[in-house]
KEKE-3310 file (N, C-alpha, C; in steps of 0.2 Angstrom, whole numbers, plus 5000, padded with zeros to 4 digits):
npx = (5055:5060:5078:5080:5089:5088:5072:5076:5083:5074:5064:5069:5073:5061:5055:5062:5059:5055:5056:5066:5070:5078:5074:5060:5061:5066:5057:5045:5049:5054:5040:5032:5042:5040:5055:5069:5077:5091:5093:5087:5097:5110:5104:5107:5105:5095:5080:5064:5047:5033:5021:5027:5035:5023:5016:5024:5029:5014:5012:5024:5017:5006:5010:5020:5008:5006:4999:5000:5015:5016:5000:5002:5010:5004:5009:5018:5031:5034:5040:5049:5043:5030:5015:5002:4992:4978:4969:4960:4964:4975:4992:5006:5017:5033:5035:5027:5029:5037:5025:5025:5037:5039:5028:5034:5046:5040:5030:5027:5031:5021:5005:4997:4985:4980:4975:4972:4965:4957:4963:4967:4979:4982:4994:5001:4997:4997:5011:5013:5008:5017:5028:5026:5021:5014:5005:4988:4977:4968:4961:4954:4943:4931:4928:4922:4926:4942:4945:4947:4958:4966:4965:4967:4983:4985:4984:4995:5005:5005:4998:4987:4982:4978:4963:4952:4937:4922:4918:4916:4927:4926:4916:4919:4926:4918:4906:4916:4918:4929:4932:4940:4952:4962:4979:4986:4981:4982:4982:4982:4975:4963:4970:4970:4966:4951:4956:4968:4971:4967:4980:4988:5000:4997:4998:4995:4982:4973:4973:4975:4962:4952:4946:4952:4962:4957:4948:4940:4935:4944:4953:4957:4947:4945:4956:4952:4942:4946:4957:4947:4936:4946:4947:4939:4941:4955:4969:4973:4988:4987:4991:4989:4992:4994:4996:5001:4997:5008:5013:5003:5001:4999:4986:4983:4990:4981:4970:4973:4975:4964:4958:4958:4962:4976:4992:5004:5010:5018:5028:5033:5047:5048:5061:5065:5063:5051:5038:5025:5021:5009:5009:4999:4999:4987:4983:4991:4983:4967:4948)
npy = (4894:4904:4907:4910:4923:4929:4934:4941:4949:4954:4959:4970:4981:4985:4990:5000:5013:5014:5019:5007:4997:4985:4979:4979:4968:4957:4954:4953:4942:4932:4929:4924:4911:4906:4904:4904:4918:4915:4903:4909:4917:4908:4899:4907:4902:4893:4885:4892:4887:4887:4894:4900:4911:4918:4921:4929:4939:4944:4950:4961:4971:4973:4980:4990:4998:5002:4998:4995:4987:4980:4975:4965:4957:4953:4954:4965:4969:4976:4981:4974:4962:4951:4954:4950:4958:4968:4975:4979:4985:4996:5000:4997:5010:5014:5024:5021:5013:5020:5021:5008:5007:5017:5013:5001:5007:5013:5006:4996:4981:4971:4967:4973:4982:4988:4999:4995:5006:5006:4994:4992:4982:4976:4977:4987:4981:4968:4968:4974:4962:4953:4957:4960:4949:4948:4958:4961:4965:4976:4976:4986:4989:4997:4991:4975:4966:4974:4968:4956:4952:4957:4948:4936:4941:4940:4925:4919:4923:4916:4921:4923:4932:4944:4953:4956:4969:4974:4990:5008:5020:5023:5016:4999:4998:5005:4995:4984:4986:4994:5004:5018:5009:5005:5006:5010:5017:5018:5024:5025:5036:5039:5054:5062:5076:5082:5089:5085:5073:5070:5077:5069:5053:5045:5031:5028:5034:5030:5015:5011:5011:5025:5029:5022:5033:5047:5058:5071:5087:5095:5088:5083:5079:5065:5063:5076:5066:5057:5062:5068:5056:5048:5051:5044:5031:5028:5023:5033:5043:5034:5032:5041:5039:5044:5045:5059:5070:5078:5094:5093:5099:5107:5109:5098:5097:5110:5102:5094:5103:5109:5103:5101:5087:5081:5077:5078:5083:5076:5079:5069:5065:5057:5049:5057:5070:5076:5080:5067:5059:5060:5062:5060:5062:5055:5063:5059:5058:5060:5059)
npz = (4842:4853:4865:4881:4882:4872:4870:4882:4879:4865:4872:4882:4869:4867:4878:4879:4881:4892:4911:4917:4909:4911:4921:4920:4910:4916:4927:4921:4912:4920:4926:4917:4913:4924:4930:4942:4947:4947:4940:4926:4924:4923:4912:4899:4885:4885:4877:4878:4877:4867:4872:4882:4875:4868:4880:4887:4873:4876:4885:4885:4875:4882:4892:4884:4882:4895:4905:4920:4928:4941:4939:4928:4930:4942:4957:4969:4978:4997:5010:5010:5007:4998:4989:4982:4970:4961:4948:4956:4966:4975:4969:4982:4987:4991:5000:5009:5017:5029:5037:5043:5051:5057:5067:5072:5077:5088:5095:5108:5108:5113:5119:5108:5099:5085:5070:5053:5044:5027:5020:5007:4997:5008:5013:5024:5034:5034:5033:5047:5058:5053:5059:5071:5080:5092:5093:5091:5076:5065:5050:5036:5025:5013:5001:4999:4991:4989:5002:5002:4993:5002:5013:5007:5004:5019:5021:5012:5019:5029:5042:5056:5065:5062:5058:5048:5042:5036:5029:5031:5034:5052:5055:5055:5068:5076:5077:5081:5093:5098:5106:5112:5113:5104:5101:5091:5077:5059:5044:5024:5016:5003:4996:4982:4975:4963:4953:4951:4950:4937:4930:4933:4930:4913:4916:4929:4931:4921:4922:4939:4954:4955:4964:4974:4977:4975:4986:4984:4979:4984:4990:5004:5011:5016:5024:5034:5038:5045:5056:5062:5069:5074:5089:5099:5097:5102:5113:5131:5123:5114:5096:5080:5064:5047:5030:5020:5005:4993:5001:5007:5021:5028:5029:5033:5046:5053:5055:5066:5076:5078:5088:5105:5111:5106:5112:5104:5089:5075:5060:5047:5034:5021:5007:4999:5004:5006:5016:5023:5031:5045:5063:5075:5094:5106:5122:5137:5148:5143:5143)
capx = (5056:5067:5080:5081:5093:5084:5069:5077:5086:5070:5060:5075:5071:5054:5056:5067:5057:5052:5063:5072:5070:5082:5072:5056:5059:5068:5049:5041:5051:5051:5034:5032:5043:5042:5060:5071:5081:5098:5092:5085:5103:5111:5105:5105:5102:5088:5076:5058:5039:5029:5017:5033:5035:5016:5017:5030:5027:5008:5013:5026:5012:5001:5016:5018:5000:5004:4999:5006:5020:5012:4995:5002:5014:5000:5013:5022:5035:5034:5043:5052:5037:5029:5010:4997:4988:4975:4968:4955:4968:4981:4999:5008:5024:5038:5035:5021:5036:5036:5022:5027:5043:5038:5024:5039:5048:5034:5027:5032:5030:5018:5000:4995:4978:4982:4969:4975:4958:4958:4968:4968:4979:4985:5005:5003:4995:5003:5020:5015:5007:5023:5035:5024:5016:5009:4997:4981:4981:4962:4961:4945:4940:4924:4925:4923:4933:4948:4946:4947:4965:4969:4963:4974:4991:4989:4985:4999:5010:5002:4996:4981:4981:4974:4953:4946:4930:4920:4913:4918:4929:4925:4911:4921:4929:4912:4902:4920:4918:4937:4930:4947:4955:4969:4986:4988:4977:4984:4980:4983:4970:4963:4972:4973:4959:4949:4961:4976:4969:4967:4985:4991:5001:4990:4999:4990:4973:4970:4973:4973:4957:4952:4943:4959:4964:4951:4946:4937:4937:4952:4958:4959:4941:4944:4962:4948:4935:4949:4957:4942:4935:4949:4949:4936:4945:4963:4970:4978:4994:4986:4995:4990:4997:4991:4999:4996:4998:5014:5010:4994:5004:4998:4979:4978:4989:4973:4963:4973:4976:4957:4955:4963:4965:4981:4996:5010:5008:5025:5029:5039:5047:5049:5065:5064:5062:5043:5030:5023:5018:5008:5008:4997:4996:4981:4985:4989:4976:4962:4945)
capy = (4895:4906:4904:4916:4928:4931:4934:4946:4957:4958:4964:4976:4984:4986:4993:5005:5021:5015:5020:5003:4992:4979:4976:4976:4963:4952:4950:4948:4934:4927:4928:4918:4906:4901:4901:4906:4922:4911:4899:4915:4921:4905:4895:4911:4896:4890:4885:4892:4884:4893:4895:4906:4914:4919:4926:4936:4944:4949:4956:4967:4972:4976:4984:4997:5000:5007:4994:4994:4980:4975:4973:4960:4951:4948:4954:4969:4970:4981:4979:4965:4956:4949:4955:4949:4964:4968:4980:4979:4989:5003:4996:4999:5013:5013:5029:5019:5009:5024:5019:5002:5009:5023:5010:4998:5013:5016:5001:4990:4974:4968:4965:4979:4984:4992:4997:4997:5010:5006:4993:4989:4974:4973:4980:4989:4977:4962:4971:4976:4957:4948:4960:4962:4944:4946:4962:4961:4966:4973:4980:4986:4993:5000:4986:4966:4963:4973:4964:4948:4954:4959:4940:4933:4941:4937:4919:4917:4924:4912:4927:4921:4940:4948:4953:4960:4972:4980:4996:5015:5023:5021:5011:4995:4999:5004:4987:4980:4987:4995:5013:5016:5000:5006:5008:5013:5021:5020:5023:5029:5036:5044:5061:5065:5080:5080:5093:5083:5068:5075:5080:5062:5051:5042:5023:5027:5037:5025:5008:5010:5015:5030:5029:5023:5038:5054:5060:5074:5091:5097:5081:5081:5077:5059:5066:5078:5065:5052:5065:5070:5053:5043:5050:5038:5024:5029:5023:5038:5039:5031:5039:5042:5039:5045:5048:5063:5071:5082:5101:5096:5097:5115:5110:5092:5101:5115:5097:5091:5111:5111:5100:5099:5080:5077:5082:5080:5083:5076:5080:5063:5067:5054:5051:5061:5075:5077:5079:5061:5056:5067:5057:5061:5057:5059:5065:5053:5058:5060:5054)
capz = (4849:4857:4870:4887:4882:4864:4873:4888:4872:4863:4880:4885:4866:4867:4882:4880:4881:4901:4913:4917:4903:4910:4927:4917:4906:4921:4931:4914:4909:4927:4927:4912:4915:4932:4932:4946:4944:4946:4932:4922:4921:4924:4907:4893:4880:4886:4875:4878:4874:4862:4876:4886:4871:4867:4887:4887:4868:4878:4891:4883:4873:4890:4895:4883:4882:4900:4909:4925:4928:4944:4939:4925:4936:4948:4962:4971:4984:4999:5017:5007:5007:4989:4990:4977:4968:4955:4948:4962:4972:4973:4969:4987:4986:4994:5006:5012:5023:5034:5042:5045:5053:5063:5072:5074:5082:5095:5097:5112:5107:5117:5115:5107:5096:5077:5065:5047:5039:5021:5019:5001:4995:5017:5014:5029:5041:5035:5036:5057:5061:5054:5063:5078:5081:5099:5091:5089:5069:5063:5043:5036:5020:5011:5000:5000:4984:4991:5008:4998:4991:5009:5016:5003:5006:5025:5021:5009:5023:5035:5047:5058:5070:5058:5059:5043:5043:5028:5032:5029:5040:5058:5056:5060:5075:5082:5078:5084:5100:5100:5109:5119:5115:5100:5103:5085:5071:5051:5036:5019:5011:4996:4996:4978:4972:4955:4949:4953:4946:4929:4929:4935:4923:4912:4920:4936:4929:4917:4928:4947:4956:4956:4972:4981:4975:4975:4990:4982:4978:4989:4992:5010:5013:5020:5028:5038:5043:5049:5060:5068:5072:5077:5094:5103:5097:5104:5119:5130:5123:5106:5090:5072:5060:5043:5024:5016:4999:4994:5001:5010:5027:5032:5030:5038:5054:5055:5057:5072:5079:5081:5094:5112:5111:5102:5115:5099:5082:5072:5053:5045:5029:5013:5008:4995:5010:5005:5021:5020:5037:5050:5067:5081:5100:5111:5130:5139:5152:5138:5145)
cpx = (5062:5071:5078:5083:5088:5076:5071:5078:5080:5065:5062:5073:5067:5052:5057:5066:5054:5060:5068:5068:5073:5078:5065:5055:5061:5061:5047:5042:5050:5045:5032:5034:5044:5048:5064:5075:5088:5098:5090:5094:5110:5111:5101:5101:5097:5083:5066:5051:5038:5024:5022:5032:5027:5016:5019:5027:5016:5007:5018:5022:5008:5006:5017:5012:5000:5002:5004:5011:5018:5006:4997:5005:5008:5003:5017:5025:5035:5035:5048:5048:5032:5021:5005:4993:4984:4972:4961:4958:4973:4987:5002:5015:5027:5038:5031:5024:5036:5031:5022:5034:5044:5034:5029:5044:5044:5032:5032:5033:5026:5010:4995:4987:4981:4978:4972:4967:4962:4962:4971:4974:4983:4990:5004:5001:4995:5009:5021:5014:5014:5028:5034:5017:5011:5003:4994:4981:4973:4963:4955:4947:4934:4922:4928:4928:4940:4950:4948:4954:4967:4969:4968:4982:4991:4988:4992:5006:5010:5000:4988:4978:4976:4965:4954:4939:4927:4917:4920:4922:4931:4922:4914:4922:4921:4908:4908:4920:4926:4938:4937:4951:4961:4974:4988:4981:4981:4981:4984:4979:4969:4966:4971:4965:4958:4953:4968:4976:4969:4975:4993:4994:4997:4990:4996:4984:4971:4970:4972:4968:4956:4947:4947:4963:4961:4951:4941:4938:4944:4956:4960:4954:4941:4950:4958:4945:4941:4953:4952:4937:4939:4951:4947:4938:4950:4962:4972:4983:4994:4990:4989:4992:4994:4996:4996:5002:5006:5010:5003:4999:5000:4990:4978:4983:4984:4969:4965:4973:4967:4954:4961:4966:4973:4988:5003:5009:5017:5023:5035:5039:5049:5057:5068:5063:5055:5039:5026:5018:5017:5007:5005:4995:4992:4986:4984:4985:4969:4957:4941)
cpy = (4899:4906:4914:4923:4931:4935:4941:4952:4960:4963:4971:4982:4987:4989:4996:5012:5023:5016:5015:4997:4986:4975:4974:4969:4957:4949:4949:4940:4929:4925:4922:4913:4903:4899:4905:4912:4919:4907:4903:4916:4915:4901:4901:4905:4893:4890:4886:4889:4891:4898:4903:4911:4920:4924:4931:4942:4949:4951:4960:4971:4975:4983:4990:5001:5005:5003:4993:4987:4978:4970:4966:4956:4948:4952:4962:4967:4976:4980:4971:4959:4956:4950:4956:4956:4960:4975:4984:4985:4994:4999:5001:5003:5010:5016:5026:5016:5014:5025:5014:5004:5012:5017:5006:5000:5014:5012:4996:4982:4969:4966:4969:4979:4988:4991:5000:4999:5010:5004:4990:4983:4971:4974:4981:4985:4970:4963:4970:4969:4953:4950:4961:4956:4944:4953:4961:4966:4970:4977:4980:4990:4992:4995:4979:4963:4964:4969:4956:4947:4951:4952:4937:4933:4937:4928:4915:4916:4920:4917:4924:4928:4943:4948:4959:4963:4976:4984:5005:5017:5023:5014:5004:4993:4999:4995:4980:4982:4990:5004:5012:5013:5002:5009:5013:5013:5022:5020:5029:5028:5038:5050:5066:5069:5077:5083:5090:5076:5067:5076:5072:5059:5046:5034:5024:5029:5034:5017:5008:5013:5020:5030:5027:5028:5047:5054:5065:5080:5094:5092:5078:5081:5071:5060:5070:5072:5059:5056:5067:5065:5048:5045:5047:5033:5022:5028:5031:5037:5036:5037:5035:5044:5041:5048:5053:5064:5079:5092:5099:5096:5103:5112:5101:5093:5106:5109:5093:5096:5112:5109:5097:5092:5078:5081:5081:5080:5081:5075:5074:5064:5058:5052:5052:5070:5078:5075:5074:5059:5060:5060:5061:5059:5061:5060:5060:5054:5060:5057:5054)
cpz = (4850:4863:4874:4886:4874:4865:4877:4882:4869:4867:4881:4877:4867:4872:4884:4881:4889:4905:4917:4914:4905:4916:4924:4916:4911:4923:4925:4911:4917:4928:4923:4910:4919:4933:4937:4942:4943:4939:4925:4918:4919:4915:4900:4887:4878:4880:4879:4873:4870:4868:4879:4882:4871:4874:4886:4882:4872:4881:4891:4878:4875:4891:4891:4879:4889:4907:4915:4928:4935:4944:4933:4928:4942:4957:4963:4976:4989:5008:5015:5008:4999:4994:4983:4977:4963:4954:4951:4967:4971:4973:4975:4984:4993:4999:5011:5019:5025:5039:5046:5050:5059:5069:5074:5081:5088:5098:5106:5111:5109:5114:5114:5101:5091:5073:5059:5044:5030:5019:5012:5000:5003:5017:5022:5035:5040:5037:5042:5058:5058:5058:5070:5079:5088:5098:5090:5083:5066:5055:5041:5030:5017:5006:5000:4996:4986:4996:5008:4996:4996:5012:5013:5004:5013:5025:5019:5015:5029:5043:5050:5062:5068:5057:5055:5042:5038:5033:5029:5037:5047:5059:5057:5066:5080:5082:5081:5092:5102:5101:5114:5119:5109:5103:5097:5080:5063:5047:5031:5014:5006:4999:4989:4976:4966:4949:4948:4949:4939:4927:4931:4927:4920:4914:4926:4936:4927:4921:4935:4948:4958:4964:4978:4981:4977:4979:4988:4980:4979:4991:4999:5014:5019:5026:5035:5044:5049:5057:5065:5072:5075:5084:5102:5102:5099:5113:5123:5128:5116:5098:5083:5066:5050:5035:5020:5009:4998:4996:5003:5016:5031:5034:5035:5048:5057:5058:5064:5076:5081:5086:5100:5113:5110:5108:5111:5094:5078:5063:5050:5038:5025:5012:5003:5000:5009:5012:5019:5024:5041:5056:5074:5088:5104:5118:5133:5148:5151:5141:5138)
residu = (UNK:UNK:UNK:UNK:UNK:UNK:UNK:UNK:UNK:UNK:UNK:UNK:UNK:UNK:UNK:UNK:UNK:UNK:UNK:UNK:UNK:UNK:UNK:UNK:UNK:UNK:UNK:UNK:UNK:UNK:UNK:UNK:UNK:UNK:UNK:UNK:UNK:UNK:UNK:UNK:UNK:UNK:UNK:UNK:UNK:UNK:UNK:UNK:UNK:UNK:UNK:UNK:UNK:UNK:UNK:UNK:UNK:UNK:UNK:UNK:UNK:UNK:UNK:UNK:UNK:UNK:UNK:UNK:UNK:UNK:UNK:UNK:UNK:UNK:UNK:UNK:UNK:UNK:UNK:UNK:UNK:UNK:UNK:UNK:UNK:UNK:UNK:UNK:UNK:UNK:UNK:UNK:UNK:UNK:UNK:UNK:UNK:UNK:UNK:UNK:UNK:UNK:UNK:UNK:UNK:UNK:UNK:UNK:UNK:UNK:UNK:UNK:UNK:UNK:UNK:UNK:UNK:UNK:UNK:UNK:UNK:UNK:UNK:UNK:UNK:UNK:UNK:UNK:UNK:UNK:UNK:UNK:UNK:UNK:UNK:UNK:UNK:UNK:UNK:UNK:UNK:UNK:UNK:UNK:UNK:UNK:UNK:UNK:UNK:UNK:UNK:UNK:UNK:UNK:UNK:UNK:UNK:UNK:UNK:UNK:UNK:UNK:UNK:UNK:UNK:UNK:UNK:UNK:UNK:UNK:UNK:UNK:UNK:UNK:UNK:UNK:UNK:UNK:UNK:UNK:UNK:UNK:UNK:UNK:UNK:UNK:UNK:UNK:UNK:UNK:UNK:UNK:UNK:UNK:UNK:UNK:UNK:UNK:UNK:UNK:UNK:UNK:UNK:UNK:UNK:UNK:UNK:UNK:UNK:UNK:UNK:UNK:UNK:UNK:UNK:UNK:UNK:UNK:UNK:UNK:UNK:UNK:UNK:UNK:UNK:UNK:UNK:UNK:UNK:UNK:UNK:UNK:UNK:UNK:UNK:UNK:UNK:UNK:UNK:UNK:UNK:UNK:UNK:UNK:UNK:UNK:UNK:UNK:UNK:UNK:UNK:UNK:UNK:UNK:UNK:UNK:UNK:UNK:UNK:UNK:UNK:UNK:UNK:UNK:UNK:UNK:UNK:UNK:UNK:UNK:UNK:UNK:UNK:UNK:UNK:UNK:UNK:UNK:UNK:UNK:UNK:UNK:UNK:UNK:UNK:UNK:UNK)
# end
């Protein structure tokens, strides 16, 4: 059997060729142990079970097979909130929190209407119902197994606001009867082309889905169709809020530029300074 630190060393090796080896092997053994991080670093000495052992050695295994270190933990973090994954769904980034941010920023606090399209494991629309508990919260994806994810985080968070809808696209909102009735509109969709996908590193091509991913051809297929129907659903005054892909910004502004509805269009960068977020608001005397 080996103790903690004997363990952390040989992980930190083995994983020397990723690029932070020390934080890796940390979740991995937390994981494995169910021990606190304070007790982790706390009792170097520690003797671990065979069992521990057995863990660990096969998920540094997983691991540099490529395996992405969320999908074996079980677990991401994203608005400082811990969010069960799999490989059902897209692991949430970090720029993704400038949607959460920005609606935070706009929002009044009151008791507003927010439709999270394609919510995969819920990041985003868990994030706005804890932070903005008198909204009305709805998430909706094309399939039942992600929405299953999505259910999950907001249970674990104890979130009751939130109303879950399978369907494509719009189609929720219409069988929800929410013609007129948003305040807010987000997502982040597929953006990535077949060309671009191809070119991706093999930890995302090979493990995450590729259909949370694709859009199609050009990549700004579903970036199109969201722009074009989200504006029966918006209040006047309603914004959207959308994340695109690096250098699409030119083409999904022509998709708001083609229609008189939107009376601002704003470019919100990354911060990375990457075009990230495109945010539109209807007229606020739009019939």
């Amino acid at each position: 059997m080996s103790t903690v630190q004997e363990l952390f060393l040989k992980g930190k090796s083995l994983l020397k060729d990723f690029p932070n080896p020390h934080l890796e092997t940390k979740l991995l053994l937390l994981f494995c142990t169910s021990l606190s991080e304070e007790q982790l670093f706390s009792s170097p000495d520690k003797k671990l079970s065979r069992r521990q052992d057995r863990c660990f050695f096969k998920l540094i295994s997983k691991r540099q097979e490529g395996f992405p270190l969320p999908y074996l933990t079980g677990s991401k973090e994203f608005w400082s909130i811990s969010f069960k994954v799999s490989s059902a769904v897209l692991i949430p980034r970090p720029e993704t929190e400038l949607i959460v941010e920005k609606v935070l920023e706009l929002s009044s606090g009151g008791d507003e209407t927010i439709v999270d399209i394609g919510t995969g494991c819920g990041n985003i629309a868990v994030s706005l119902a804890k932070e903005l508990p008198r909204a009305r919260v709805v998430a909706t994806d094309i399939e039942q197994k992600v929405l299953d994810i999505a259910k999950l985080n907001a249970a674990r968070h104890k979130l009751t606001s939130i109303t879950f809808s399978q369907g494509s696209l719009f189609s929720p909102l219409k069988r929800l009867q929410l013609n007129r009735k948003c305040d807010f509109i987000v997502s982040n969709p597929p953006y990535v082309s077949e060309e671009e996908w191809m070119r991706l590193p093999r930890e995302i091509r090979c493990f995450e889905p590729k259909s949370s991913l694709v859009a199609g051809e050009t990549g700004v297929e579903i970036l199109n169709k969201i722009v074009e129907g989200a504006f029966p659903y918006l209040k006047p005054g309603g914004c959207l809020l959308i994340e695109i892909g690096e250098g699409q910004e030119g083409k999904v502004l022509s998709f708001f530029k083609s229609s008189s509805n939107w009376a601002e269009v704003d470019i919100l960068k990354d911060l990375s300074g990457i075009p990230r977020i495109i945010l539109g608001r209807i007229q606020e005397n739009s019939l």
